[in-house]
C-alpha positions as CSV (number, residue, x, y, z in Angstrom):
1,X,-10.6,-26.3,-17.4
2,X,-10.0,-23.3,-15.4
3,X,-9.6,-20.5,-18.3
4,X,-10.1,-17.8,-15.6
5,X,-7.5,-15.0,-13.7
6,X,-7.7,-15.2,-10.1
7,X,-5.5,-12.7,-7.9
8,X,-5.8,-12.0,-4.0
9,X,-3.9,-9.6,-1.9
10,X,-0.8,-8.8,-4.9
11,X,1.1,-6.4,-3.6
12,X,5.0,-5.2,-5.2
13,X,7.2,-3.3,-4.2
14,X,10.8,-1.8,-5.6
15,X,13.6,-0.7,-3.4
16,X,10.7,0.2,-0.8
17,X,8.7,2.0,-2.7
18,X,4.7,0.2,-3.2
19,X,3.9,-0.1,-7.0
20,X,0.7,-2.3,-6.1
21,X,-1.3,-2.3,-2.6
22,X,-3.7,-5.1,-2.1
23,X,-5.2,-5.7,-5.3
24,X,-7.9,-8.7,-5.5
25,X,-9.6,-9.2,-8.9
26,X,-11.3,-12.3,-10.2
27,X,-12.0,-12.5,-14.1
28,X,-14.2,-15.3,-15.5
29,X,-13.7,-17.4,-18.5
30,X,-15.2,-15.6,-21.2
31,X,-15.1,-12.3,-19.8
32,X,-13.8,-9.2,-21.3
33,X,-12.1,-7.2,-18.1
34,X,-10.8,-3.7,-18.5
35,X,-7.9,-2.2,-16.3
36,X,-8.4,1.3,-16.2
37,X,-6.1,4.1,-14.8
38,X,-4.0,7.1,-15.7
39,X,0.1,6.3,-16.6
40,X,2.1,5.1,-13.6
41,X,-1.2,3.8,-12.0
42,X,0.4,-0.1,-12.3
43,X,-1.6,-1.5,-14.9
44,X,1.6,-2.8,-17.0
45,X,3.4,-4.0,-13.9
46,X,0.2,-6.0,-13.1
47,X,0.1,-7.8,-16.2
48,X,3.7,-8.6,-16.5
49,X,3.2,-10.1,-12.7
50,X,0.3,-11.7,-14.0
51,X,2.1,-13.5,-17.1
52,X,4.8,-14.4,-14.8
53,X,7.8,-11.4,-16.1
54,X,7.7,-9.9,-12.9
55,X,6.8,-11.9,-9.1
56,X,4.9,-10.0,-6.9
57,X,5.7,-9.2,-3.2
58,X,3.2,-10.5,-1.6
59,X,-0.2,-12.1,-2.1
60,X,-1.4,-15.2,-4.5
61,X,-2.1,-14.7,-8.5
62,X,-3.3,-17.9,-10.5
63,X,-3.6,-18.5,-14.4
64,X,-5.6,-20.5,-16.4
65,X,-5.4,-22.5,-12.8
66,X,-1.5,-22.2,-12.1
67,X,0.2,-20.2,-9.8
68,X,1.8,-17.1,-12.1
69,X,5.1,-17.9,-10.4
70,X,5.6,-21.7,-12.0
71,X,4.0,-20.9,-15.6
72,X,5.3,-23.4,-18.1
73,X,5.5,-23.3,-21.9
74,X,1.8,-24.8,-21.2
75,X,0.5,-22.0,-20.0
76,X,2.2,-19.4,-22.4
77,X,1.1,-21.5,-25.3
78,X,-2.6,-20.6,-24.1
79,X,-2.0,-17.2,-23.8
80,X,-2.1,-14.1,-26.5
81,X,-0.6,-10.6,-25.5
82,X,-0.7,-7.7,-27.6
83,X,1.2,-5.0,-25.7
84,X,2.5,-1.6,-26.2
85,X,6.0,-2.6,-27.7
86,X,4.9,-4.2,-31.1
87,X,7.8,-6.5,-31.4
88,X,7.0,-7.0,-35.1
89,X,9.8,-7.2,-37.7
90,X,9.8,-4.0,-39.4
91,X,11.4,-5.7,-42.6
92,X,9.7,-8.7,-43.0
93,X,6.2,-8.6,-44.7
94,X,3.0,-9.1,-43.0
95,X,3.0,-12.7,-43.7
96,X,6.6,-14.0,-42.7
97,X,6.1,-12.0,-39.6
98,X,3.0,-14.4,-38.3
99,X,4.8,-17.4,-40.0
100,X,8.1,-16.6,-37.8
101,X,5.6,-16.9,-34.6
102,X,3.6,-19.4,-36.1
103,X,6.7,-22.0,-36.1
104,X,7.8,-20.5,-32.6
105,X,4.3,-21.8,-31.2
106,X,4.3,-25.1,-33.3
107,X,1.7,-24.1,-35.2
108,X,0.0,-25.5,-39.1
109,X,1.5,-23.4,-42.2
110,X,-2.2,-22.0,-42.4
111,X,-2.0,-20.6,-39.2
112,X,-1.0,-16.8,-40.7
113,X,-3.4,-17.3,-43.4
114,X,-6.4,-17.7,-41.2
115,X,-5.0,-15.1,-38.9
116,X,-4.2,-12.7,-41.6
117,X,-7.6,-12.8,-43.1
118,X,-8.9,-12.6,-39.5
119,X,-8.3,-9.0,-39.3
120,X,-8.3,-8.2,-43.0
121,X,-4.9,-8.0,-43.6
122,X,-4.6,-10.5,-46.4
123,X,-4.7,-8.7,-49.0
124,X,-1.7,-6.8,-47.3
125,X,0.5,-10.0,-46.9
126,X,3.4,-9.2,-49.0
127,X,3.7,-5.5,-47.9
128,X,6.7,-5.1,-45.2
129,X,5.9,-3.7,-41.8
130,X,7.6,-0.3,-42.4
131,X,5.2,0.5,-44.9
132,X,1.9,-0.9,-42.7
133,X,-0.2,2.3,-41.3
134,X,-0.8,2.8,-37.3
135,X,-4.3,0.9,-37.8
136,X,-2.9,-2.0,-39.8
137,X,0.2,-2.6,-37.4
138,X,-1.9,-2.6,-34.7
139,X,-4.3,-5.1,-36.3
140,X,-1.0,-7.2,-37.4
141,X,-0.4,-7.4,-33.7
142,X,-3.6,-8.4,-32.6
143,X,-3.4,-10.8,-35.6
144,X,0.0,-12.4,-33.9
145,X,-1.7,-12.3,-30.5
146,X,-4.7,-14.6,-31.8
147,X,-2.3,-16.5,-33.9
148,X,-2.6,-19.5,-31.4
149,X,-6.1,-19.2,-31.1
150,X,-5.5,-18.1,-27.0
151,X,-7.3,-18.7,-23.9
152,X,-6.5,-15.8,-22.7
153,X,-5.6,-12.4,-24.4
154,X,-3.9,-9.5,-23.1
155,X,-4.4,-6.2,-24.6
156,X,-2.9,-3.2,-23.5
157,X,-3.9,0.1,-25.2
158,X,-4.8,-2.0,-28.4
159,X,-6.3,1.2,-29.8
160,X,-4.2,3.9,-28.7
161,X,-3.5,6.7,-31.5
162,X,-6.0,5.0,-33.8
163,X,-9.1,7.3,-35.8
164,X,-12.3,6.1,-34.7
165,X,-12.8,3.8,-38.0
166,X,-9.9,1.5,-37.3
167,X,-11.0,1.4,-32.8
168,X,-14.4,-0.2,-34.3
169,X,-12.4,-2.4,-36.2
170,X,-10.5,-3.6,-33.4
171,X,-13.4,-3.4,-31.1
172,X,-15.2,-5.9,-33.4
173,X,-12.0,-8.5,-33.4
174,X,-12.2,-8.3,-29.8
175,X,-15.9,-9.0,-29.3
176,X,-15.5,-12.0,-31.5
177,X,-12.7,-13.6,-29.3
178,X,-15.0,-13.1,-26.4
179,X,-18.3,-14.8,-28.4
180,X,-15.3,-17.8,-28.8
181,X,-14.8,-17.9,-25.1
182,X,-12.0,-16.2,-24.7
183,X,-10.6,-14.5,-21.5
184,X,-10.1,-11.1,-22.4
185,X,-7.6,-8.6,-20.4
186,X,-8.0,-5.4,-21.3
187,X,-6.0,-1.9,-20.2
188,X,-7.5,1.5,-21.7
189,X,-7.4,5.1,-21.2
190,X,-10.4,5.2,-23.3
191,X,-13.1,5.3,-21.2
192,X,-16.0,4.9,-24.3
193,X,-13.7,1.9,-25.3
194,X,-14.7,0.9,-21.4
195,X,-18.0,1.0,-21.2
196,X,-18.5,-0.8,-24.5
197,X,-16.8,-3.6,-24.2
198,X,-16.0,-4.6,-20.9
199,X,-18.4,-7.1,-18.9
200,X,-16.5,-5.7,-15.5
201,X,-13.6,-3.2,-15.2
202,X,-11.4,-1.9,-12.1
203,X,-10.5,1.7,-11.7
204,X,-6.4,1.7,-10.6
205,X,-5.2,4.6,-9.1
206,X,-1.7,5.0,-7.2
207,X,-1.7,0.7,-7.2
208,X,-4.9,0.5,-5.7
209,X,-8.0,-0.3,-7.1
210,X,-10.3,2.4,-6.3
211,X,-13.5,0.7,-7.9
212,X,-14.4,-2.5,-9.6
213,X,-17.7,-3.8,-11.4
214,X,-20.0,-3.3,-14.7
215,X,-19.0,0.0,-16.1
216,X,-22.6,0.6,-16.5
217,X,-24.1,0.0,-12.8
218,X,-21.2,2.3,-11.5
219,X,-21.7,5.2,-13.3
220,X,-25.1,4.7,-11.8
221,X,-24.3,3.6,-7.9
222,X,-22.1,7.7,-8.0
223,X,-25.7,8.9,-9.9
224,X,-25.9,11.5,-7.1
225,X,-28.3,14.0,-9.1
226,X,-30.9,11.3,-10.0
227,X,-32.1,13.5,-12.9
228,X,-33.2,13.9,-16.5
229,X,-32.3,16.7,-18.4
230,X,-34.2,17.5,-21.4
231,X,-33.0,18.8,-24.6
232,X,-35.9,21.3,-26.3
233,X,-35.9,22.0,-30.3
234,X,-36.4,25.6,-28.9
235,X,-32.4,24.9,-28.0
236,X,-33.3,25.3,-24.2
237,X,-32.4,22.6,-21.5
238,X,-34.5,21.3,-18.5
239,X,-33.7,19.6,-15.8
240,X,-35.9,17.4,-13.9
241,X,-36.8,15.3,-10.9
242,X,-36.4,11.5,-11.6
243,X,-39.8,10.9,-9.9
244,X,-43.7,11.1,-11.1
245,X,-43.8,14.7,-11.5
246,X,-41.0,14.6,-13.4
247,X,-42.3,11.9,-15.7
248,X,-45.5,13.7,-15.8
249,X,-43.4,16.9,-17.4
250,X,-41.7,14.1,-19.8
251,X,-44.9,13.2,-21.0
252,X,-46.0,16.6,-21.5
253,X,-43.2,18.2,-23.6
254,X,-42.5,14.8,-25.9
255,X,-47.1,15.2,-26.5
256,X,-46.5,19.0,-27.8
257,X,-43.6,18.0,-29.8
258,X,-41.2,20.2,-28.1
259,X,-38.6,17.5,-27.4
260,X,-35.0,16.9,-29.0
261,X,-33.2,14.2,-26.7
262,X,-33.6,13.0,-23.2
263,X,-31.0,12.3,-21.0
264,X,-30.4,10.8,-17.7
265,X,-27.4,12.6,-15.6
266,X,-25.4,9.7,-14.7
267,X,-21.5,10.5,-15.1
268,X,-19.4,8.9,-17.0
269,X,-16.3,6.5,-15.7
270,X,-14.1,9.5,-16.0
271,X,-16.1,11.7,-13.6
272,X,-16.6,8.6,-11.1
273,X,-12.4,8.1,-11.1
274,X,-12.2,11.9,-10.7
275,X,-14.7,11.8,-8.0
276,X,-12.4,9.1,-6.0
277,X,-9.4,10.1,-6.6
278,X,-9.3,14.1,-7.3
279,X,-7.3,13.5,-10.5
280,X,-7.8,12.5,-14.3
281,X,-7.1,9.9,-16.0
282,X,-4.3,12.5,-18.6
């Protein structure tokens, strides 16, 4: 069973103008993908193509092996999106809130149970939503995106205005799905979020897609310096070679003690998109 997202040339255009040039991404089964670009890149208008709200111009997009233009209920009932417009019922409780969707999707009376205690909101069942916290709407969300126990989940900004505490939270819920087998579509503008959970991402910029692979081996392919930069205890930095002598220097300063932290100089995804594109992600 094809649990994968498969697109090839999308392009889309409104009255003229080209929200999306040429974009080919393929995402595995299994596979946590992040979508990363500044506001008005067309990450949104992407996924709404992809689950079929919007149809694209031009180009071929398939889903969980169907053509995004002719998704049935089939289709949706496999799919889990957590976007930026929570949708919940700000006076319902936590629990009539999942068992509203639950019965929507067809789903067992345990399903908001299980899902509730999924992201450790059970204990939080009776409260209403208007009294939830940023961090526990966001994980009542995600709680009614996994609700049907998806094939592929869509996540956009699922961390956005969170404290660090509640992000590793979320990051953990997310890793599980993928340890299930999940498909996991992810849009950040976090680039730390990025580069710890993504298996691949693709840098978006003006509708195209500037960059795309392991967060990790780009940062290194735009590694232009090649260096290591030594912290001392004495507070001083140095900056060396990545080559024999430089190792030989490494050697030297971590045998007299005088060493703090080593670090390579590889940038970050942030310096590679501003690199590309001459612009931020802000």
């Amino acid at each position: 069973m094809n649990n994968g997202i498969h697109m090839k040339n999308i392009v889309k255009e409104f009255g003229g103008h080209r929200i999306l040039n040429g974009i080919e991404i393929k995402i595995e089964k299994g596979e946590i993908f992040g979508l990363l670009g500044p506001s008005g890149a067309g990450k949104t208008t992407l996924i709404k193509i992809l689950t079929g709200q919007l149809t694209q111009t031009e180009g071929e997009a398939e889903l969980l092996g169907t053509d995004t233009r002719r998704l049935t209920d089939r289709e949706y009932s496999r799919i889990g999106m957590m976007l930026d417009n929570t949708g919940l019922y700000e006076r319902l409780n936590c629990y009539d809130n999942l068992l509203l969707f639950a019965r929507i999707y067809g789903l067992s009376g345990d399903k908001p149970q299980e899902a509730l205690k999924m992201v450790g909101l059970w204990e939080a069942k009776g409260q209403t939503v208007q009294k939830l916290s940023k961090g526990m709407k966001q994980r009542l969300v995600l709680a009614r995106a996994m609700i049907n126990g998806p094939d592929i989940l869509f996540l956009d900004e699922p961390t956005s205005g969170l404290d660090p505490a509640n992000a590793r939270g979320i990051h953990r819920l997310i890793q599980k799905q993928r340890e299930k087998g999940t498909t996991v579509f992810l849009t950040t503008h976090n680039m730390e979020e990025a580069e710890k959970l993504c298996d691949n991402i693709a840098l978006l910029c003006e509708g195209s897609i500037v960059e795309y692979g392991n967060p990790g081996e780009i940062c290194r392919r735009y590694n232009h310096q090649n260096k290591i930069c030594l912290s001392l205890k004495n507070g001083k930095q140095i900056l060396l070679e990545n080559d024999s002598n430089g190792a030989w220097q490494v050697y030297n300063c971590l045998k007299e003690g005088l060493v703090e932290a080593i670090h390579s100089t590889e940038p970050n995804l942030e310096t590679v998109f501003m690199e590309l594109t001459g612009r931020s992600f802000e």
